[in-house]
N, CA, C and O atoms as CSV, one atom per row, in Angstrom:
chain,resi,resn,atom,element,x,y,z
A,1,UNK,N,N,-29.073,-22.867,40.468
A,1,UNK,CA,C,-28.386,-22.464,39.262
A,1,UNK,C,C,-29.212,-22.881,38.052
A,1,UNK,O,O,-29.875,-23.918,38.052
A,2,UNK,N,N,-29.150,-22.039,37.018
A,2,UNK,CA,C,-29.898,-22.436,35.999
A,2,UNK,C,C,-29.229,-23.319,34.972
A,2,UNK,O,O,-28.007,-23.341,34.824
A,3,UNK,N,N,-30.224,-24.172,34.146
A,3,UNK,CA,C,-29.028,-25.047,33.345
A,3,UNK,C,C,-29.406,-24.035,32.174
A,3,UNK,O,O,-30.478,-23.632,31.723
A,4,UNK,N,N,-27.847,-23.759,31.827
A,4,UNK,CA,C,-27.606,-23.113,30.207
A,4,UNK,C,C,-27.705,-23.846,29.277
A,4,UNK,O,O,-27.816,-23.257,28.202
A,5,UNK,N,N,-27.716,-25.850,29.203
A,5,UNK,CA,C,-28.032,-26.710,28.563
A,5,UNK,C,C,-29.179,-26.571,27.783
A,5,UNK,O,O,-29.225,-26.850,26.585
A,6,UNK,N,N,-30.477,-25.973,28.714
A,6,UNK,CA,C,-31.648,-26.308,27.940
A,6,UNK,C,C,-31.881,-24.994,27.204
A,6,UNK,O,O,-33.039,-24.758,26.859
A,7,UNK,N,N,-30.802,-23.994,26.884
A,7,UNK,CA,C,-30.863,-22.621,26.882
A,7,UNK,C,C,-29.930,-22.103,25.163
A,7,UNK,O,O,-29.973,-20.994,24.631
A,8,UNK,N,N,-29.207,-23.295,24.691
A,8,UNK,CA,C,-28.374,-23.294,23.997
A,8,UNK,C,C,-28.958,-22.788,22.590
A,8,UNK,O,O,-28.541,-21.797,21.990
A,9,UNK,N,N,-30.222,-23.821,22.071
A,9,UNK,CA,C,-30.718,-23.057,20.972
A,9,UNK,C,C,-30.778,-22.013,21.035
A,9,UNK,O,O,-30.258,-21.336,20.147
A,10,UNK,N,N,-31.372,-21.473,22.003
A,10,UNK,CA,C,-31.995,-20.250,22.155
A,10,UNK,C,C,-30.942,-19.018,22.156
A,10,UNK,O,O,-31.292,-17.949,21.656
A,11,UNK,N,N,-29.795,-19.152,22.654
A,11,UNK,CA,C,-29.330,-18.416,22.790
A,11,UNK,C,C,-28.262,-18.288,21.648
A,11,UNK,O,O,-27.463,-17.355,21.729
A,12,UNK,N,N,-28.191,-19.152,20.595
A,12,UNK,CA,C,-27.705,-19.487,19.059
A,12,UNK,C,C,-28.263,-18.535,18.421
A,12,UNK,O,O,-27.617,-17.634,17.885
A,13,UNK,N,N,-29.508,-18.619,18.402
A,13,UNK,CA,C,-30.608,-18.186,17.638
A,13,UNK,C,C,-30.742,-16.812,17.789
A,13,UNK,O,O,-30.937,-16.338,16.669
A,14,UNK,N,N,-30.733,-16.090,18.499
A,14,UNK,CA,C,-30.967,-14.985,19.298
A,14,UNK,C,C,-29.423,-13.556,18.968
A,14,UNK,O,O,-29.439,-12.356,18.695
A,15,UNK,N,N,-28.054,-14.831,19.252
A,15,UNK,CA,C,-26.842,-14.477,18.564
A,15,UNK,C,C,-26.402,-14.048,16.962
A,15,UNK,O,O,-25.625,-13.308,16.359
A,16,UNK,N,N,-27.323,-14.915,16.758
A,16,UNK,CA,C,-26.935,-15.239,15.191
A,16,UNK,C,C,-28.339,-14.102,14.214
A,16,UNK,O,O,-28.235,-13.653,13.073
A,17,UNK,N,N,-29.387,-13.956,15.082
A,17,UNK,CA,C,-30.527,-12.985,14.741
A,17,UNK,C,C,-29.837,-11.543,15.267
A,17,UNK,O,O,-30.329,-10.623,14.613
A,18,UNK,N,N,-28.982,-11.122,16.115
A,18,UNK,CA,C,-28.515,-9.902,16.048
A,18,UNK,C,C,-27.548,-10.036,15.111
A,18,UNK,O,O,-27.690,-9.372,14.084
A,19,UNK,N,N,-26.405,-10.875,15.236
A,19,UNK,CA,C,-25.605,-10.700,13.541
A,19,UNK,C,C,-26.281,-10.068,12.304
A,19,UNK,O,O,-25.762,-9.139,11.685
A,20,UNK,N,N,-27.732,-10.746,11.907
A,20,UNK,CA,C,-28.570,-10.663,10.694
A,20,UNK,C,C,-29.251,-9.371,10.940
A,20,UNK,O,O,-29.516,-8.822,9.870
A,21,UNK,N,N,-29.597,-8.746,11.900
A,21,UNK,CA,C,-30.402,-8.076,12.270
A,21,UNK,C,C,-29.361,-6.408,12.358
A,21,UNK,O,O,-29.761,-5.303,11.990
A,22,UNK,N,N,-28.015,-6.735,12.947
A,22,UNK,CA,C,-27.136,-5.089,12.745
A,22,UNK,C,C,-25.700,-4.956,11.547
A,22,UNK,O,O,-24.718,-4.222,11.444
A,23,UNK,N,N,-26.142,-5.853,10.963
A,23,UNK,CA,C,-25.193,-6.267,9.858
A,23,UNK,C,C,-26.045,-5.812,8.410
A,23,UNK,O,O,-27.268,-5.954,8.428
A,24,UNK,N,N,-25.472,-5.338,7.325
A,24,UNK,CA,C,-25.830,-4.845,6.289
A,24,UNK,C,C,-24.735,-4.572,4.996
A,24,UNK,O,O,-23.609,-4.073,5.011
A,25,UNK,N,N,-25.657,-5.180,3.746
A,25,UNK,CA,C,-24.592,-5.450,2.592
A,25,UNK,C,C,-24.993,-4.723,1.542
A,25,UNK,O,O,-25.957,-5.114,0.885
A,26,UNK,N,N,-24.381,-3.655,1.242
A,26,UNK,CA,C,-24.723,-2.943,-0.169
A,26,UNK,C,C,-23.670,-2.834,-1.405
A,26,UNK,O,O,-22.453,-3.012,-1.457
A,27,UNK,N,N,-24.568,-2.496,-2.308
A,27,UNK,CA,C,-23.166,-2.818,-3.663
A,27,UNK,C,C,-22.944,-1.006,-3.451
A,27,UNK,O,O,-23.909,-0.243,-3.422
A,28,UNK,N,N,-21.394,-0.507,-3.308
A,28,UNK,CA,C,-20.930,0.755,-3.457
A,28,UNK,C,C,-20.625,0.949,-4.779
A,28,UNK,O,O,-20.387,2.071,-5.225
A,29,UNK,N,N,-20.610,-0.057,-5.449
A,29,UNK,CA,C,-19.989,-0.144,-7.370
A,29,UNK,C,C,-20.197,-1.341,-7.511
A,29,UNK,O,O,-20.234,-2.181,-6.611
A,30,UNK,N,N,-20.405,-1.568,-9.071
A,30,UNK,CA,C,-20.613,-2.647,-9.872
A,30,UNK,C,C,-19.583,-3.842,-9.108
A,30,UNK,O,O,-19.915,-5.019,-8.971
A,31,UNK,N,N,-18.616,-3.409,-8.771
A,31,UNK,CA,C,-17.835,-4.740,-8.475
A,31,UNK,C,C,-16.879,-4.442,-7.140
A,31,UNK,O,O,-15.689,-4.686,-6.940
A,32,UNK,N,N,-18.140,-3.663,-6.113
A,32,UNK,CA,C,-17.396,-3.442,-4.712
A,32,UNK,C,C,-19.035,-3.962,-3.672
A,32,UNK,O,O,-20.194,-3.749,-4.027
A,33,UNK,N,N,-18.692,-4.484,-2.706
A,33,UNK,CA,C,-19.441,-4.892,-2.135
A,33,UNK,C,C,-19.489,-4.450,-0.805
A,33,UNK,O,O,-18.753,-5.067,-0.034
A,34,UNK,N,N,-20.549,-3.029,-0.073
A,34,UNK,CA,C,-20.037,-2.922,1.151
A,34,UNK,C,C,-20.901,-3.847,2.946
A,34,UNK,O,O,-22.019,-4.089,3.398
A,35,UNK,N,N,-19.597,-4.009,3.291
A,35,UNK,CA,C,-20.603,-4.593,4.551
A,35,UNK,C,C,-20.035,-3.846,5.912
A,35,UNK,O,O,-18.868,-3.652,6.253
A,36,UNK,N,N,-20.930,-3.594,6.386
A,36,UNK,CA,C,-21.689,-2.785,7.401
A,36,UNK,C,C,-21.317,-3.922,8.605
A,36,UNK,O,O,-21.934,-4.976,8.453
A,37,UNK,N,N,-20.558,-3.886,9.585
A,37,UNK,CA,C,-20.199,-5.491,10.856
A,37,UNK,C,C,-21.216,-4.443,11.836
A,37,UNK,O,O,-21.608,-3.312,11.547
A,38,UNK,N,N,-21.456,-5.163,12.956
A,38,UNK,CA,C,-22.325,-4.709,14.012
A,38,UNK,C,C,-20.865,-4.541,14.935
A,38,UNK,O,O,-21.136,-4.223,16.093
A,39,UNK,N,N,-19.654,-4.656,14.727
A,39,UNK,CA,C,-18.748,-4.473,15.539
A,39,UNK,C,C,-18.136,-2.931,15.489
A,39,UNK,O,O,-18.418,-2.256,14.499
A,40,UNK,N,N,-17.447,-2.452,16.354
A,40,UNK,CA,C,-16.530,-1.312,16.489
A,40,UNK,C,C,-14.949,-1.651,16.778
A,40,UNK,O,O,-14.450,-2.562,17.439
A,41,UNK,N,N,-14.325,-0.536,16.005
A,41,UNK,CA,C,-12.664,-0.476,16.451
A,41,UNK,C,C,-12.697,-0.115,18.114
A,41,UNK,O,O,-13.633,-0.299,18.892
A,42,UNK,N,N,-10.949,0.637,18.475
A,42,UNK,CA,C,-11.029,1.172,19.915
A,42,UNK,C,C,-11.325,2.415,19.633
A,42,UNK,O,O,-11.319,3.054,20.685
A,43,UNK,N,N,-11.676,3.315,18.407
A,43,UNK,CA,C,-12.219,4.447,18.600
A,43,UNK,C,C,-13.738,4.453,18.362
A,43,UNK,O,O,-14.217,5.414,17.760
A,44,UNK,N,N,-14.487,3.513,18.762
A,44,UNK,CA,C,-15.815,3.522,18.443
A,44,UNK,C,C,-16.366,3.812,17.141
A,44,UNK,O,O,-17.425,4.415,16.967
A,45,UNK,N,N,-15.673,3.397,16.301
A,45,UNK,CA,C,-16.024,3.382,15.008
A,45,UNK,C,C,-16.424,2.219,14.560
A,45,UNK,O,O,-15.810,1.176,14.787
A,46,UNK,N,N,-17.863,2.321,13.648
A,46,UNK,CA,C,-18.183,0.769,13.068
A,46,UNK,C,C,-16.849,0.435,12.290
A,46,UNK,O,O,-15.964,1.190,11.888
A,47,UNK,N,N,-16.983,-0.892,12.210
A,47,UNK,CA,C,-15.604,-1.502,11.213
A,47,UNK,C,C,-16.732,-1.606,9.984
A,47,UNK,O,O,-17.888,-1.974,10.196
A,48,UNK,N,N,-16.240,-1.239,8.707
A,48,UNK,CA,C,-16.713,-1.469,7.425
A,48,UNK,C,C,-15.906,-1.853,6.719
A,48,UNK,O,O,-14.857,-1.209,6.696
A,49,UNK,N,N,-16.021,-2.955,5.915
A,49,UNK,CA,C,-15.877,-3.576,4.789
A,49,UNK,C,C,-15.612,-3.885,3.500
A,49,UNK,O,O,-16.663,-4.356,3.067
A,50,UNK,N,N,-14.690,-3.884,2.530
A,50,UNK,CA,C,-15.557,-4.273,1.281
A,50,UNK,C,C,-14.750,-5.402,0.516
A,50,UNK,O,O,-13.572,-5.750,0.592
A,51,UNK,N,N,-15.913,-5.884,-0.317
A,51,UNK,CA,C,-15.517,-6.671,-0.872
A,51,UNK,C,C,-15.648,-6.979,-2.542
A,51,UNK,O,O,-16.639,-6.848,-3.261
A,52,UNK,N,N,-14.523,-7.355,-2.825
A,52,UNK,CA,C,-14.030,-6.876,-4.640
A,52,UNK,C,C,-14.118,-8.282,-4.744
A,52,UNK,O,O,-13.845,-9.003,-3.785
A,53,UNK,N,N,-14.559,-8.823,-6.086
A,53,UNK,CA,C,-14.006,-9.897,-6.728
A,53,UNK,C,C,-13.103,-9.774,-7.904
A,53,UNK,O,O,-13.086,-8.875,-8.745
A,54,UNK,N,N,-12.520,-10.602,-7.835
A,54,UNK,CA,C,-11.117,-10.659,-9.635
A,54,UNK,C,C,-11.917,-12.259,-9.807
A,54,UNK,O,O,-12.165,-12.981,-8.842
A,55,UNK,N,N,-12.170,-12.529,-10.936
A,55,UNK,CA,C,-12.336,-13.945,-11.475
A,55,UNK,C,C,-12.704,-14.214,-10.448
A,55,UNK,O,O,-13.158,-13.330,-9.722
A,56,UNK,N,N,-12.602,-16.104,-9.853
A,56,UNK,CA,C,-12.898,-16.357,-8.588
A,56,UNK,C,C,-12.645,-16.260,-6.982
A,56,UNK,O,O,-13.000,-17.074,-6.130
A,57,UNK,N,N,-11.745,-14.721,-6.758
A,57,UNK,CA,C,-11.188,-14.540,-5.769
A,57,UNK,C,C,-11.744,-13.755,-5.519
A,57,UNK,O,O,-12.249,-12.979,-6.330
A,58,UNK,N,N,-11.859,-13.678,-4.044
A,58,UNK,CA,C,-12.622,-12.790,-3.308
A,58,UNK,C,C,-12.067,-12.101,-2.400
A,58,UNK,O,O,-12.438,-12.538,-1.310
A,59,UNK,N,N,-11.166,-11.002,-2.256
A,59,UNK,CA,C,-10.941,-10.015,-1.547
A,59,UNK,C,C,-11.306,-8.743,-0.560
A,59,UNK,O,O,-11.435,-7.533,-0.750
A,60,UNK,N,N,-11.385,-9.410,0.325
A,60,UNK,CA,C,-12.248,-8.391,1.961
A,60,UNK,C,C,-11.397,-8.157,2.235
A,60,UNK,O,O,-10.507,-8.966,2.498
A,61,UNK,N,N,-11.256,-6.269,2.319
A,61,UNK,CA,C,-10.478,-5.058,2.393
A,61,UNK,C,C,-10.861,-4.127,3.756
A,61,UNK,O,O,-11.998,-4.030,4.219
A,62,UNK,N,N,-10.092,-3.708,4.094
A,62,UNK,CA,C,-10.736,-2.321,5.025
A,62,UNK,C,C,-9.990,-0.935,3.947
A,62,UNK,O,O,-10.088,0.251,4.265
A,63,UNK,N,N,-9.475,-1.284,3.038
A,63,UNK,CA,C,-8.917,-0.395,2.290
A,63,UNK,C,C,-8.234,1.265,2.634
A,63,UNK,O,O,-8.264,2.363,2.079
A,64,UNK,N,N,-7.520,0.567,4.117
A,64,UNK,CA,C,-6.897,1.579,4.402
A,64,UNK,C,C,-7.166,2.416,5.141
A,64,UNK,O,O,-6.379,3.344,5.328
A,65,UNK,N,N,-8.568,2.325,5.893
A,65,UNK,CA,C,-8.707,2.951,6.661
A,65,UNK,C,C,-8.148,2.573,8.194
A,65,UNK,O,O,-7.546,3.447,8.817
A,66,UNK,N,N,-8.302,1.604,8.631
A,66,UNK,CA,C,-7.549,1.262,9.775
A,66,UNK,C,C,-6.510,1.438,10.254
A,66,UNK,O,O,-6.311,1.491,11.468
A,67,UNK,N,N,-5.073,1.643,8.769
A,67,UNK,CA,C,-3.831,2.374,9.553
A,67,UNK,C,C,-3.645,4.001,9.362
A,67,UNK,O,O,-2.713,4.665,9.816
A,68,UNK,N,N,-4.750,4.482,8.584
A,68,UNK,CA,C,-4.931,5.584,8.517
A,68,UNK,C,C,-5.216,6.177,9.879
A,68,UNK,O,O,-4.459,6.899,10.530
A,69,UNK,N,N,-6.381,5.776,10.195
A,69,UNK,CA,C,-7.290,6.095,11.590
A,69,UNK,C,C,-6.457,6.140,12.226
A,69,UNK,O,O,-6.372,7.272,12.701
A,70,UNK,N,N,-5.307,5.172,12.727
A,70,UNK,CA,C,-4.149,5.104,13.924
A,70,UNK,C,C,-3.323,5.941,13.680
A,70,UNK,O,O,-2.710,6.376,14.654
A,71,UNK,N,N,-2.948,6.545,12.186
A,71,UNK,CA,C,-1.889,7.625,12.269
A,71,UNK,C,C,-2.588,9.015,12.751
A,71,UNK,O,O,-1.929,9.875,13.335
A,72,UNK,N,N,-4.146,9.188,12.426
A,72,UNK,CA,C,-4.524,10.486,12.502
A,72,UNK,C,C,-4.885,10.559,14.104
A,72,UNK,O,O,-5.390,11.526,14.674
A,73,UNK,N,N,-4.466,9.179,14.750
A,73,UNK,CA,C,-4.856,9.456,16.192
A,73,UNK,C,C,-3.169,9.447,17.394
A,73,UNK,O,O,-3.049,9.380,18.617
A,74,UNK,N,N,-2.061,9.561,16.155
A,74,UNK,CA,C,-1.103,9.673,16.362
A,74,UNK,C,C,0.063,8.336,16.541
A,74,UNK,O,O,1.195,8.438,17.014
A,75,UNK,N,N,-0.548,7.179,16.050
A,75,UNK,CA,C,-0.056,5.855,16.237
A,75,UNK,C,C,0.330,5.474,14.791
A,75,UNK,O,O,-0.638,5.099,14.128
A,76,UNK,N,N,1.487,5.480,14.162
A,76,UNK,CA,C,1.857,5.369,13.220
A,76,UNK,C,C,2.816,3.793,13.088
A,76,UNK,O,O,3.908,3.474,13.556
A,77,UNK,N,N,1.944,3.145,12.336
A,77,UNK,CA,C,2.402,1.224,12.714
A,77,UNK,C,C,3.097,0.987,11.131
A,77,UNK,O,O,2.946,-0.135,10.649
A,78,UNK,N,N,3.783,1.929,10.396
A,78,UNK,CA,C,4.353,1.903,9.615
A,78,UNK,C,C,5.970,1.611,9.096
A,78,UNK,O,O,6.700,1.041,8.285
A,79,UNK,N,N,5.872,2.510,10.289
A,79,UNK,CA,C,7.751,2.076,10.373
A,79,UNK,C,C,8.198,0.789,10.788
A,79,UNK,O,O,8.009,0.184,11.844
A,80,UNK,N,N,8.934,0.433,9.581
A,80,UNK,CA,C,9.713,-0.912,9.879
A,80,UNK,C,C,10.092,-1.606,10.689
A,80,UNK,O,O,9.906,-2.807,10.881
A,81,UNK,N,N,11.189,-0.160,11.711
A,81,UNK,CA,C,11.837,-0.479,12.354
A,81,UNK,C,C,10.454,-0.510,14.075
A,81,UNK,O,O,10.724,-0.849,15.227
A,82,UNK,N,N,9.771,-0.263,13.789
A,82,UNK,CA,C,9.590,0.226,15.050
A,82,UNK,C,C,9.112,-1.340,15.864
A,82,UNK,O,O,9.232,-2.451,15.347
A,83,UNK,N,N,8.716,-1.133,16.854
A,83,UNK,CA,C,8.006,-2.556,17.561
A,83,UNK,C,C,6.818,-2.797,17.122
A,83,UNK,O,O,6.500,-3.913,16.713
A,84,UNK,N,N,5.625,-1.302,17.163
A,84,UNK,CA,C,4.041,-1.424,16.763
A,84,UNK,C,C,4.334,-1.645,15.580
A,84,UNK,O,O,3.233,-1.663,15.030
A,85,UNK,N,N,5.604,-1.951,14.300
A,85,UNK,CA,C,5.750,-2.447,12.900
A,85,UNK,C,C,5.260,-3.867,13.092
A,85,UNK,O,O,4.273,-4.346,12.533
A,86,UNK,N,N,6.050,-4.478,13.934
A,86,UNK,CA,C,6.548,-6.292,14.109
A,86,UNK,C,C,5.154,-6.408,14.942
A,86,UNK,O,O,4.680,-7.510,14.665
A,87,UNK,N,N,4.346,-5.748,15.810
A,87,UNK,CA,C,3.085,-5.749,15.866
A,87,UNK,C,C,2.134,-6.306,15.024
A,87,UNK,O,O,1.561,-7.393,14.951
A,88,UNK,N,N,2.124,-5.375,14.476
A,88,UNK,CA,C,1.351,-5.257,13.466
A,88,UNK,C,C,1.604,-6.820,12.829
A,88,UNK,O,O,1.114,-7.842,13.309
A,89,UNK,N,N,2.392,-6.762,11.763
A,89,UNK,CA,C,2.858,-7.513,11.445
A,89,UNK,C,C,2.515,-9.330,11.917
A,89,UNK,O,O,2.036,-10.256,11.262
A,90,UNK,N,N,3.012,-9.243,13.309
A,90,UNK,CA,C,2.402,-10.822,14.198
A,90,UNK,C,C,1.093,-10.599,13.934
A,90,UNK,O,O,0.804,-11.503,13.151
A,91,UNK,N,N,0.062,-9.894,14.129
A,91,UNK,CA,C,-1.365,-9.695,13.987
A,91,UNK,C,C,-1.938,-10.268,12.712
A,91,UNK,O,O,-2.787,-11.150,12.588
A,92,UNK,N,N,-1.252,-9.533,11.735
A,92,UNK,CA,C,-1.724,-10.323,10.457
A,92,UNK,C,C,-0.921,-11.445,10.269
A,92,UNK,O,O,-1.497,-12.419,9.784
A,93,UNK,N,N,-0.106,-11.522,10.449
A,93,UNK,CA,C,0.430,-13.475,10.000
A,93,UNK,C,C,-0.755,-14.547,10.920
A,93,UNK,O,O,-1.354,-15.595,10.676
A,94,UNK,N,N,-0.668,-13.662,11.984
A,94,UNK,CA,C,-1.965,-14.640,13.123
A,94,UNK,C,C,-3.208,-14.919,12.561
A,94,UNK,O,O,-4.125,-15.645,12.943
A,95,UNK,N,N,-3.034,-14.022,11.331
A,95,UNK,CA,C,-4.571,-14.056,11.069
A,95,UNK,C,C,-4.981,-14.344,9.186
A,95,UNK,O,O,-5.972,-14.027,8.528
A,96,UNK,N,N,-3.887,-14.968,8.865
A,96,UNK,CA,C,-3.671,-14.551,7.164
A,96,UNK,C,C,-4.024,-13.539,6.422
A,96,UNK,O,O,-4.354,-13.701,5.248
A,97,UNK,N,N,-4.006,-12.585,6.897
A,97,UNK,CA,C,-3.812,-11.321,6.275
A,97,UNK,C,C,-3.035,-10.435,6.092
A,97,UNK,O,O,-2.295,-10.037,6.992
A,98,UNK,N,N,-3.038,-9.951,4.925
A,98,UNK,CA,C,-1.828,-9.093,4.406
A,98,UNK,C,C,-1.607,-7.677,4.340
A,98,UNK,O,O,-2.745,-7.255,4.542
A,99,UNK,N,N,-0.856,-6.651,4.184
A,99,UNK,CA,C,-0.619,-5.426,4.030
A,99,UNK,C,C,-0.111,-5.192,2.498
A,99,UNK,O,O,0.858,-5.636,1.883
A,100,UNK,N,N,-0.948,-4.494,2.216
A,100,UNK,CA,C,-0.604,-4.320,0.928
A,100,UNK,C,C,0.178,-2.744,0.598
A,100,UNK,O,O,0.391,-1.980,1.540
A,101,UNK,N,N,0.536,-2.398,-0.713
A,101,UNK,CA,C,1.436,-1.405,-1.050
A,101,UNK,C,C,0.744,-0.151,-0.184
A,101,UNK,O,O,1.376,0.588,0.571
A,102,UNK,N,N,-0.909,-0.059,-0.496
A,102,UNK,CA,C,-1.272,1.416,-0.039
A,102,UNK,C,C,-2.209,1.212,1.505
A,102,UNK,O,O,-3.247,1.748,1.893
A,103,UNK,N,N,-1.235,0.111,2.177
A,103,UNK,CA,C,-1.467,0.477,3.420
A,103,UNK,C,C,-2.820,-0.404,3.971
A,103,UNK,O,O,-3.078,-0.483,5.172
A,104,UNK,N,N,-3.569,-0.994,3.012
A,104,UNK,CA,C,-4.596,-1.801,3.587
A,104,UNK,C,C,-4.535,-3.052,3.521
A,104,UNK,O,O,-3.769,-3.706,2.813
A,105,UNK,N,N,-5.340,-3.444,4.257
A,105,UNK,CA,C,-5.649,-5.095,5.240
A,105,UNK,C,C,-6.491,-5.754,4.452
A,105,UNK,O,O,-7.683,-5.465,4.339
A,106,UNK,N,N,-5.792,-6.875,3.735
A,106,UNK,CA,C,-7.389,-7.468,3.502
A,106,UNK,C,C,-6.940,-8.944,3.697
A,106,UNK,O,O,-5.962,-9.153,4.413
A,107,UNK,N,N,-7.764,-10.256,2.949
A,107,UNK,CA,C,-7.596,-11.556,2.989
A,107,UNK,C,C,-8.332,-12.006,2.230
A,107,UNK,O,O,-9.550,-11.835,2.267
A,108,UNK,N,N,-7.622,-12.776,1.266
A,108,UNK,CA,C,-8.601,-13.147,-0.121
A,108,UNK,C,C,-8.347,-14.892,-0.063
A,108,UNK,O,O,-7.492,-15.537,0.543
A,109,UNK,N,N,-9.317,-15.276,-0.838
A,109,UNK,CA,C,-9.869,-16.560,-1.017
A,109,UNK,C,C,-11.440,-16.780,-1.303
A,109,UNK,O,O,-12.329,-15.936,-1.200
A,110,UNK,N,N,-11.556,-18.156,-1.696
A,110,UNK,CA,C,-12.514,-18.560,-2.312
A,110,UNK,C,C,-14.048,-17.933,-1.269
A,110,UNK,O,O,-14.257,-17.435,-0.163
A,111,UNK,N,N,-15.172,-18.561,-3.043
A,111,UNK,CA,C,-16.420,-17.741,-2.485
A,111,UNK,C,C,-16.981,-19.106,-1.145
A,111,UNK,O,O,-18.000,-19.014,-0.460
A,112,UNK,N,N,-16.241,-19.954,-1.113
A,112,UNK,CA,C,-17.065,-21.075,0.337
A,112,UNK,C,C,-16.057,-20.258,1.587
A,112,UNK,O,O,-16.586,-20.145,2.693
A,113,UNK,N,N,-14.820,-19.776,1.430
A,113,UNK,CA,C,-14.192,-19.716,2.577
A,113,UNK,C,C,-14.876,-17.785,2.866
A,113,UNK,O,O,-14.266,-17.074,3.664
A,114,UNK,N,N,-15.851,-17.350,2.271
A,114,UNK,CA,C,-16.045,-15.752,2.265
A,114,UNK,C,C,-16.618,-15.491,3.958
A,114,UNK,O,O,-16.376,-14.477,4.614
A,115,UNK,N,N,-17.326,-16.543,4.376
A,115,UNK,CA,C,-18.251,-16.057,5.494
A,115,UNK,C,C,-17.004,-16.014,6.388
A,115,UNK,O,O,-16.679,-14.863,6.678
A,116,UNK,N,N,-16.031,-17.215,7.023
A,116,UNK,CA,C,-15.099,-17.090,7.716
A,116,UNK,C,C,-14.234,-15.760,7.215
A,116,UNK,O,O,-14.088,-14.965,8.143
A,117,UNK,N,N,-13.574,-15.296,5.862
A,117,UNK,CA,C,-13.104,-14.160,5.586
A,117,UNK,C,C,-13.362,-13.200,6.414
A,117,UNK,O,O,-12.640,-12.674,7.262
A,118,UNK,N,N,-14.547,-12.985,6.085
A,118,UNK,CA,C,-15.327,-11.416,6.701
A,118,UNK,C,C,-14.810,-11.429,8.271
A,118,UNK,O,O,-14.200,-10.523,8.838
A,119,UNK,N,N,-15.288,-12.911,8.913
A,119,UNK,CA,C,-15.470,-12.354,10.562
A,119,UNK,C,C,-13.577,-12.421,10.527
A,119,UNK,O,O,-13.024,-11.397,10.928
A,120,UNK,N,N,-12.852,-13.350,10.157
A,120,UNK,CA,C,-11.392,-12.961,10.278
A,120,UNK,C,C,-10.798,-11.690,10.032
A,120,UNK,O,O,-9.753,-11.366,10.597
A,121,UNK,N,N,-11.614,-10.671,8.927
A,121,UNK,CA,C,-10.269,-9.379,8.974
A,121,UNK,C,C,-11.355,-8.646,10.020
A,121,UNK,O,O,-10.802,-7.812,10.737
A,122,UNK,N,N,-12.652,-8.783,10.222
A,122,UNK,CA,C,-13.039,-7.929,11.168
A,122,UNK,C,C,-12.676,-8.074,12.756
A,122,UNK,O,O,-12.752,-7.179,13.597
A,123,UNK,N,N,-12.248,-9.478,12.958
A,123,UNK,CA,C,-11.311,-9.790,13.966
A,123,UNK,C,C,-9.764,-9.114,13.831
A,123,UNK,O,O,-9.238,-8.786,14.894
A,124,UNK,N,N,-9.206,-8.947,12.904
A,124,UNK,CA,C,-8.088,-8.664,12.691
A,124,UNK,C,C,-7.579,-6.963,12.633
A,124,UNK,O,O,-6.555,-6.282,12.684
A,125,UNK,N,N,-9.432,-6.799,12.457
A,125,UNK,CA,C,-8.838,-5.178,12.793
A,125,UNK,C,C,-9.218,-4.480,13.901
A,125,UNK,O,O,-8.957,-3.345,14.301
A,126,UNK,N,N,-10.031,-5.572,14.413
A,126,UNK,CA,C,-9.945,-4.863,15.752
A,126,UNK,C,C,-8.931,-5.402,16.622
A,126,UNK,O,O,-9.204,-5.116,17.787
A,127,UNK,N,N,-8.020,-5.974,16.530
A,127,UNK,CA,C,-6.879,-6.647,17.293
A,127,UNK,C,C,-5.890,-5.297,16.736
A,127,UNK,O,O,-5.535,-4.530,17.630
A,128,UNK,N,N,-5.417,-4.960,15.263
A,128,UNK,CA,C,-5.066,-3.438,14.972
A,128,UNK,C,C,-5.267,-2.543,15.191
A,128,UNK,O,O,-4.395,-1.693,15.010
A,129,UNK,N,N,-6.277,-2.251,15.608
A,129,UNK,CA,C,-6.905,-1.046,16.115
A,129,UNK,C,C,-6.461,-0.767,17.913
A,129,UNK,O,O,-6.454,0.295,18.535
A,130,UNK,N,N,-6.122,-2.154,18.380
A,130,UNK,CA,C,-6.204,-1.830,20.041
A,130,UNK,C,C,-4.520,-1.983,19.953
A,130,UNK,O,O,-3.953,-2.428,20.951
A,131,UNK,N,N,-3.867,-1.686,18.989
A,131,UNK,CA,C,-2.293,-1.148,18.871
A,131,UNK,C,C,-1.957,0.096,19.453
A,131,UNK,O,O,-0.842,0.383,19.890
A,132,UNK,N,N,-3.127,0.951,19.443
A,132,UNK,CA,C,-3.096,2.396,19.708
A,132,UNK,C,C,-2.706,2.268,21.255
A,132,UNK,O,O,-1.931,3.089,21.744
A,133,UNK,N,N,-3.322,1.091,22.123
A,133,UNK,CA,C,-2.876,1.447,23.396
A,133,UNK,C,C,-0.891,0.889,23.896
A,133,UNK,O,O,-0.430,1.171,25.002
């Protein structure tokens, strides 16, 4: 058996160089920031990003595309009453993120807590996204 001990840098390094390497950040507007995750939803779609600042808050959005995508694939996580509502719903409390008036996901806080931000709603929407099943 091989030891994975002596293997650990390496395989840090290697992890963290594909992050840097399929990940990408462009300004879409003066005060929108888009990022590009190396991850996919359950419809094989990259998950994209963005991110707005107000004063010192920092807000990472999927801006609506994520419960969009599920209605146009016939999964509608809107209704109150329904179960995929309270779904939904546990998903983002699990994850401090919110639903806002026009339907999108985001999670705001400071510019030290931004790197955890990002990988949390991109965790969070792909946990939304596999609602469809």
């Amino acid at each position: 058996m091989d030891n994975l001990s002596a293997e650990i840098d390496n395989i840090a390094n290697n992890w963290l160089k594909f992050i840097k390497n399929s990940s990408s950040f462009t300004m879409a507007s003066e005060n929108e920031l888009r990022v590009n995750t190396p991850f996919s939803d359950s419809f094989g779609d990259q998950i994209l990003l963005m991110i707005l600042l107000t004063g010192n808050l920092y807000t990472v959005t999927d801006q609506g595309y994520t419960l969009w995508n599920l209605q146009t694939h016939g999964a509608n996580l809107t209704d109150k009453k329904s179960q995929r509502f309270k779904n939904l719903m546990a998903i983002l409390g699990g994850n401090n993120a919110e639903l806002t008036d026009n339907e999108a996901i985001q999670i705001s806080g400071s510019k030290d807590e931004l790197p955890q931000i990002i990988t949390g709603l991109t965790q969070t929407l792909i946990q939304v996204s596999a609602l469809i099943y």
